[in-house]
C-alpha positions in Angstrom: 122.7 164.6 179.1 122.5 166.2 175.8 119.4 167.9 174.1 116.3 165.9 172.3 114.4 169.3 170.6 116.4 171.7 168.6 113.2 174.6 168.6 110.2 175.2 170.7 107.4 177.6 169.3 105.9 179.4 171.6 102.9 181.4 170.6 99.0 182.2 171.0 96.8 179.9 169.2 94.9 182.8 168.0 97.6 184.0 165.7 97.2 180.4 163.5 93.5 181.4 162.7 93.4 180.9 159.3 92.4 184.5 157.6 90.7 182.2 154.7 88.9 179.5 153.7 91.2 176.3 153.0 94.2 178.0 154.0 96.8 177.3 156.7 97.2 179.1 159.6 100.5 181.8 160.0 102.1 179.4 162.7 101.3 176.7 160.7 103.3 178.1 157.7 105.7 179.6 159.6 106.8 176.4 161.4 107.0 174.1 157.9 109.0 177.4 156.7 111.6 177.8 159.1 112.0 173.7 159.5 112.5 173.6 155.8 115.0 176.4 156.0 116.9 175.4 158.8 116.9 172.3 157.2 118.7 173.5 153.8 121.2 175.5 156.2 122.6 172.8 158.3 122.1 169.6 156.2 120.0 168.2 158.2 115.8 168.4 159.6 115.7 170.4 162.5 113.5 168.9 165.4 110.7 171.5 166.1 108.0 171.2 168.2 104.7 173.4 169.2 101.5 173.1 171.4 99.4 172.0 169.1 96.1 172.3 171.5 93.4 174.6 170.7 92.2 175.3 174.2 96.2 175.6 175.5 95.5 179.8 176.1 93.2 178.4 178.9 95.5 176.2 181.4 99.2 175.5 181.7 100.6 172.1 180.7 103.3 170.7 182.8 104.3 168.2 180.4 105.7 171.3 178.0 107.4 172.3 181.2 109.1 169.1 181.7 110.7 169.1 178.2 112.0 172.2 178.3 115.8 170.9 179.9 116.1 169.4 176.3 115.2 172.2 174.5 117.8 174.1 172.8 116.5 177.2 171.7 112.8 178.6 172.1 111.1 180.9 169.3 109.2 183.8 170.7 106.0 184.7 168.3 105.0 188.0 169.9 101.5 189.8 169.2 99.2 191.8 171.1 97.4 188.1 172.2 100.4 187.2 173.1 101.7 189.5 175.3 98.9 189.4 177.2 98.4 185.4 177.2 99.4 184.2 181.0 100.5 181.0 179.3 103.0 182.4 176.7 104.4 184.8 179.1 104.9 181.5 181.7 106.3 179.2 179.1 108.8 182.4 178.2 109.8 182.0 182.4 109.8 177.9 182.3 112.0 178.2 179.5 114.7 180.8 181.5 114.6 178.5 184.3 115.4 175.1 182.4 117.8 177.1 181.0 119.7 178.3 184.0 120.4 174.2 184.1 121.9 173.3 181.0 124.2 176.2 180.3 122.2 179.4 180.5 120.2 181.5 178.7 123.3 183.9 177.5 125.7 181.9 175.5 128.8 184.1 174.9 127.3 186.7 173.1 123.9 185.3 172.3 120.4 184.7 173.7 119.1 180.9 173.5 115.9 182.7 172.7 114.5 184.5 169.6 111.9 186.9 169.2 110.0 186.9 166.5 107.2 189.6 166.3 104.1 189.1 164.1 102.2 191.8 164.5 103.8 195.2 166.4 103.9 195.3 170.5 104.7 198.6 172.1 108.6 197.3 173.4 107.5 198.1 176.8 104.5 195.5 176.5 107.2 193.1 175.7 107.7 190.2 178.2 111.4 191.0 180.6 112.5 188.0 179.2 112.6 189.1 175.0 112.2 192.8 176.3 116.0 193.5 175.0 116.2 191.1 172.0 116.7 192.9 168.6 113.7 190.6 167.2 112.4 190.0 163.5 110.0 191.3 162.3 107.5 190.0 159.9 105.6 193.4 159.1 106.0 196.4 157.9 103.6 199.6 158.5 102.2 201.5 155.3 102.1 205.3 154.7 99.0 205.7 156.9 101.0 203.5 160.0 98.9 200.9 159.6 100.7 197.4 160.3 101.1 194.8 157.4 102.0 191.4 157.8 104.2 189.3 155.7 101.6 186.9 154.2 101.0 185.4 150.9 97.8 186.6 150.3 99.0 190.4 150.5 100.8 189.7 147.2 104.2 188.4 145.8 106.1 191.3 147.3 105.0 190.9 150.6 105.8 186.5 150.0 109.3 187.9 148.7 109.7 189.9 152.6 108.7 186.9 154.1 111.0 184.5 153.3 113.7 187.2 153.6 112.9 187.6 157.1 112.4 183.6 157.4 116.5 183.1 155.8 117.5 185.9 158.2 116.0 184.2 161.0 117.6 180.5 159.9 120.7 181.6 159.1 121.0 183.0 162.5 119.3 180.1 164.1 121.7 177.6 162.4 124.9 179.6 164.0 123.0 178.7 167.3 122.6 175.2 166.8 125.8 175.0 165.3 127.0 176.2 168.9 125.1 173.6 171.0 125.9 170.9 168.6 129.4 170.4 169.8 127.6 170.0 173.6 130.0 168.7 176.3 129.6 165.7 178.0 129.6 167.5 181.3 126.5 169.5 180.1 128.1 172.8 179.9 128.4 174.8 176.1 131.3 175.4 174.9 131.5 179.0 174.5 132.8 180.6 171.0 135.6 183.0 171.5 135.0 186.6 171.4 135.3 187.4 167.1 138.5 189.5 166.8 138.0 193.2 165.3 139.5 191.8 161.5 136.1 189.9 161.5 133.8 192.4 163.8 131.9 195.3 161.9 129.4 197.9 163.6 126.7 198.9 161.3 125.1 201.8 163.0 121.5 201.5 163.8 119.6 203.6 161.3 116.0 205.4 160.6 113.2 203.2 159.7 113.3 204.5 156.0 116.7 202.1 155.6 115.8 199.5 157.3 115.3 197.2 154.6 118.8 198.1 153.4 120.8 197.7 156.4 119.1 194.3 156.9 120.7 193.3 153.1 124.0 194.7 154.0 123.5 192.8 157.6 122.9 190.0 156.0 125.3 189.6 153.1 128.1 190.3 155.6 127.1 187.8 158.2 127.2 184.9 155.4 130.7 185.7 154.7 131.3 185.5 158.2 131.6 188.6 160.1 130.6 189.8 162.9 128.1 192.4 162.8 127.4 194.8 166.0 125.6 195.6 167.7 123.6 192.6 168.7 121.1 194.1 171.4 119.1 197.3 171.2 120.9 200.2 172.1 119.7 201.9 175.3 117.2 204.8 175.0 119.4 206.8 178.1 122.3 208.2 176.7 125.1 207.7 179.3 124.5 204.0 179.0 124.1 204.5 175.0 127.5 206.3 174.7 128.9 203.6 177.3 127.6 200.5 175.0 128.6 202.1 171.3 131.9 202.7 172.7 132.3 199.3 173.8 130.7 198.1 170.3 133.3 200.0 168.5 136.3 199.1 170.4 135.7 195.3 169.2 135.6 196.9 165.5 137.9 197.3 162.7 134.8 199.3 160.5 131.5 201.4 161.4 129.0 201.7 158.4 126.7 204.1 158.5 123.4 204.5 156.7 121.7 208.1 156.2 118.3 208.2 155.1 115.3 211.1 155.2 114.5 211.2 158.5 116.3 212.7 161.8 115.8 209.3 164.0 115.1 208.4 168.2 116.8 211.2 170.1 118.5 209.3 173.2 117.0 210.6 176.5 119.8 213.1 178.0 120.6 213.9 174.7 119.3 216.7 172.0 120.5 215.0 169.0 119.4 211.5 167.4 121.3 208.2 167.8 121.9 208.4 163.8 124.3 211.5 164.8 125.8 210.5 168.2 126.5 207.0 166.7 128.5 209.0 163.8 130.2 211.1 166.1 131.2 208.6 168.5 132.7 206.4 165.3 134.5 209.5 164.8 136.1 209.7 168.0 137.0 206.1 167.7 138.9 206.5 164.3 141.1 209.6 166.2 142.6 207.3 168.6 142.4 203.5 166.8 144.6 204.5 163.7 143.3 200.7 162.3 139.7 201.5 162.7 138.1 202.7 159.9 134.4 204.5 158.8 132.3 204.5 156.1 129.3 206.8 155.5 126.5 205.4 152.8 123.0 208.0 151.9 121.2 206.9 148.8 121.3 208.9 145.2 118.9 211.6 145.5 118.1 211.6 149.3 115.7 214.4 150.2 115.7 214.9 153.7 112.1 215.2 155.8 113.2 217.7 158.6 115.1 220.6 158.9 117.2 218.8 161.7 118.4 215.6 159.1 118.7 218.8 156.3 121.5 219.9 158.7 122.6 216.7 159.3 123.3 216.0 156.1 125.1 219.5 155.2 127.5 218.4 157.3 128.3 215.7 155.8 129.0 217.4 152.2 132.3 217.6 153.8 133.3 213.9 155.1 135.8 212.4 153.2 134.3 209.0 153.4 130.7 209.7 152.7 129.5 207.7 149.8 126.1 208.7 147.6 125.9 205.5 146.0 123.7 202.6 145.2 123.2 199.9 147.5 125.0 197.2 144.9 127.8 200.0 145.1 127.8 200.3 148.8 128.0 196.3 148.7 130.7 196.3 146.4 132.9 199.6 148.3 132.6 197.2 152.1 133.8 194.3 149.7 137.1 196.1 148.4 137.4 197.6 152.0 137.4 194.7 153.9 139.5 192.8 151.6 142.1 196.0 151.3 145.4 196.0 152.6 147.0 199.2 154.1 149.7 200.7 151.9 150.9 203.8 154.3 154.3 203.9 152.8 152.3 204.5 149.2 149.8 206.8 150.1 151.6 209.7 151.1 152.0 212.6 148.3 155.4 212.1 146.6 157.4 214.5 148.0 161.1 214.2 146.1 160.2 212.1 143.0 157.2 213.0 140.6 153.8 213.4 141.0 151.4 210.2 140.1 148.8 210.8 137.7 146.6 207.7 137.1 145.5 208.8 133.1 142.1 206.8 133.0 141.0 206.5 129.6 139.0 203.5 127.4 141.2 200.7 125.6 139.7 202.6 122.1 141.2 206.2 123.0 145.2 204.8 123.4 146.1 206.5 120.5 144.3 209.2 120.9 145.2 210.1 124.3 149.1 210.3 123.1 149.2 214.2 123.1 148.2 214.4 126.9 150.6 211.3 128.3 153.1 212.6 126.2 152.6 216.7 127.7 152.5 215.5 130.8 155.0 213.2 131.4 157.1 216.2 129.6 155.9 218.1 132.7 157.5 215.8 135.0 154.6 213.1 135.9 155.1 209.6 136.4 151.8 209.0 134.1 150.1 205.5 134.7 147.3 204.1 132.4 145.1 201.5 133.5 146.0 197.4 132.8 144.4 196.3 129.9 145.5 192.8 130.1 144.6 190.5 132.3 141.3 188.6 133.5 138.6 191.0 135.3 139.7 190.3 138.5 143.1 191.8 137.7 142.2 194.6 135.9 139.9 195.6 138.7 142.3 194.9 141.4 145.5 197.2 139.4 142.6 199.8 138.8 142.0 200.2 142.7 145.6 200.1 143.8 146.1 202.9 141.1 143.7 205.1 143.1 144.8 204.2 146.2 148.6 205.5 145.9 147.9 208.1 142.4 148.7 212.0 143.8 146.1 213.0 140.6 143.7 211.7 138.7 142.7 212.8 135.1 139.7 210.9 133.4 139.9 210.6 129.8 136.6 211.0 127.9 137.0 210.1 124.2 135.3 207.3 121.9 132.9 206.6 125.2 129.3 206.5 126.3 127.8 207.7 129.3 127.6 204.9 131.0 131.5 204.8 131.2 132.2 208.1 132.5 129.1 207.4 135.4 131.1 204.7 136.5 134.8 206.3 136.6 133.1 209.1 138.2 131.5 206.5 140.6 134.8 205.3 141.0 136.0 208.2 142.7 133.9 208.3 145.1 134.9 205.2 146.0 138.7 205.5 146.9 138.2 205.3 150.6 136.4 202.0 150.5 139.5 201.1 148.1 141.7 201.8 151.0 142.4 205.5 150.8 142.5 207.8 153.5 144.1 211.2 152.4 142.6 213.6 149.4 143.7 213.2 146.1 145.7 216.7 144.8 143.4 217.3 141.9 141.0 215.8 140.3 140.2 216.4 136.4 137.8 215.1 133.7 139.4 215.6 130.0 136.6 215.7 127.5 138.2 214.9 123.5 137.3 214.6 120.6 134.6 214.4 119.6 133.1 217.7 121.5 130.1 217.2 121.5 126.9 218.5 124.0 125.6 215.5 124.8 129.8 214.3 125.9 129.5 217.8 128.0 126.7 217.2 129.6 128.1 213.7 130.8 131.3 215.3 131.6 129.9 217.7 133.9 130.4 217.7 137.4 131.8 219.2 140.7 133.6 216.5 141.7 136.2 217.4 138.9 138.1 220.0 137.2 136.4 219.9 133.7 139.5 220.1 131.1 138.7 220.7 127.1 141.3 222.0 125.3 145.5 222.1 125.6 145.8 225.4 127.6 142.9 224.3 129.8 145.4 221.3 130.9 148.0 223.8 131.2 146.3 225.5 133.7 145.1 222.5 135.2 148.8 221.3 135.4 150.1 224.7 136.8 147.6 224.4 139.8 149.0 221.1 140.4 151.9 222.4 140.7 150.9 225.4 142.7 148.9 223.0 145.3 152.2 220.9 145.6 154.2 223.7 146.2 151.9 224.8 148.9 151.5 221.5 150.6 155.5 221.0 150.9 155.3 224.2 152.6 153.0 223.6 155.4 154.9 220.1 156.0 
């Protein structure tokens, strides 16, 4: 026997009061929202249902009961009525128990029920039955902690949140569906088999301040089909919070972690926040799974809000793969790095032929550049410039190999504008999304003609050697030389 109702809303019929006059109520929208959605998603109108009596709060209806064998998923509208509504928290139990028949509640690795919350619950106050569901939430709190809901009449940007929650919530609901739609004929659900680390990411839970932007990164990964972990709350005592990341990142060929302003939950058993411990244990993970792989994201500008994130972050001045980017950047880094393949035999510093330096420079500054190729491949370099020929997609593509297997790069800062230089300097610190796992041997930034302060000022920074004249390259090239010496040394 196969299912007749795709979704079943459970709620409290206070929460589709309408606020206004002539206006439908937030259920009410909601559930013409998500059918429409759903609908778009899988080609086809889902079959939702509700209790559509006003006095339902009041006595339990057996006939809901009886449909629930040939329900496929329910959808969990939590508030503070609803917690505490007899009925909701019973059709929440009828639903478990229907399920138990018909192929669980737990398929593979997901729940047959969704929570969404509407307005904030204390977790504890949550039902056992959603108590250990992720959830969505269609709210956020303002800067005095007051909750507010996504709604239409709070404006266009809080209509914009809502229907980002509402796709986030369809896409994942269609996955479900899509599961149960290939339903045996001996009533049991074919499971899905576990996703294999090539297709399984864990994006570190974060602070509250990123929220928002590790639901985008979330979501544009899960549409081109990853796996994205974890998929229940981690646990608030540590030695089953070490125990579950651990297990999280053994099924994972990336961790991504987001660093915003604040410190973050500190684990109980623990003294520092599950932002660092989940770092830290990624860490440990990379040591021992040569395949697995880390990046490290914090927004341009991040000021931290405690002296304990202030630390934090210090410490992460050093990480080779921490990126200070912006999100489109961070997008674009997971992009190339998921899409990289490994080039060990490449990466390594050449150690008996000559030293790679990737010469970046703009199409307009061939000529001028001439002088410094020309010195340099004098100096015995195997000097590459970047392709110039090509569509996008292959210029792009030859640009990141070059930084993935150059020993030195030296930007070339000519006939340019600062936009330009921002982004070859953004490319940079980029390489280990490119693929990259060892440090460059130098770094430099060659300001030509003409010299200029506004060209200085763009030129400036510390995460290259700033090079303006010929004897300034000299130097530049006889501490290459010096660093390679060294390096063959310790090997």
């Amino acid at each position: 026997m196969g299912f007749e109702d795709d979704i079943f809303i459970s709620y409290a019929h206070i929460d589709n009061h309408p606020l206004t006059e002539g206006q439908e109520g937030w259920i009410s929208d909601f559930h013409r929202a998500l059918e429409r959605r759903v609908g778009e998603l899988r080609g086809k109108t889902p079959k939702i249902w509700r209790d559509l009596k006003l006095q339902g709060n009041d006595y339990f209806d057996d006939i809901i009961v009886g449909r629930f064998p040939k329900v496929t998923l329910l959808l969990s509208v939590l508030s503070p009525r609803y917690v505490k509504s007899e009925w909701c928290v019973k059709e929440l139990q009828k639903f478990c128990e229907a399920a138990a028949t018909n192929g669980g509640v737990r398929v593979a690795d997901k729940s047959r029920i969704f929570k969404v919350i509407k307005t904030p619950v204390e977790r504890n106050e949550h039902p056992a039955e959603v108590q250990e569901l992720l959830g969505y939430e269609f709210y956020e709190l303002d800067q005095s902690g007051r909750p507010i809901e996504f709604n239409v009449i709070f404006g266009s940007e809080y209509l914009y949140k809502y229907w980002t929650k509402i796709n986030d919530l369809a896409y994942d609901i269609k996955q479900m569906l899509d599961r149960f739609s290939s339903y045996s004929n001996n009533g049991v659900v074919e499971e899905t088999p576990v996703a294999s680390p090539e297709t399984t990411i864990y994006l570190a839970e974060t602070t509250s301040d990123l929220i928002e932007e590790r639901n985008k990164v979330k979501r544009e990964l899960q549409q081109r089909g990853y796996v994205i972990l974890p998929e229940q709350p981690l646990p608030f005592y540590y030695p089953d919070f070490e125990r579950v990341v651990r297990e999280n990142l053994e099924r994972c060929k990336l961790s991504i972690h987001l660093i915003g302003a604040n410190y973050g939950m500190v684990p109980e058993g623990e003294e520092r926040s599950l932002i660092v411990l989940q770092n830290e244990l990624a860490i440990q993970h990379a040591q021992k799974s040569p395949e697995f792989s880390r990046l490290v994201w914090m927004p341009v500008g991040l000021q931290p809000q405690e002296p304990r994130q202030e630390e934090f972050i210090t410490s992460l001045q050093s990480e080779p793969n921490l990126l200070q980017t912006s999100l489109e950047e961070l997008k674009t880094i997971i992009k190339d790095k998921l899409n990289s393949k490994p080039q060990p035999a490449k990466e390594a510093l050449a150690e008996d032929g000559p030293l790679r330096v990737y010469l970046i420079c703009d199409q307009r500054d061939l000529e001028a550049i001439a002088p410094v190729d020309n010195y340099l491949f004098d100096q015995g370099f195997e000097v590459i410039l970047p392709l110039f020929e090509g569509d996008e997609a292959q210029v792009r593509q030859d640009h990141q190999e070059q930084l993935q297997i150059c020993d030195v790069v030296i930007i070339y800062c000519g006939n340019i504008q600062e936009p330009w230089v921002r982004t070859k300097l953004g490319d940079l610190r980029k390489i280990h999304g490119y693929g990259r796992s060892k440090p460059m041997l130098a770094k430099g930034i060659y300001m030509g003609e003409p010299h200029t302060e506004q060209k200085r000022r763009w030129c400036r920074t510390r995460e290259a050697q700033l090079i303006t004249n010929v004897n300034e390259l000299e130097s530049f090239v006889a501490q290459l030389n010096s660093e390679r010496t060294t390096q063959g040394e310790q090997q």
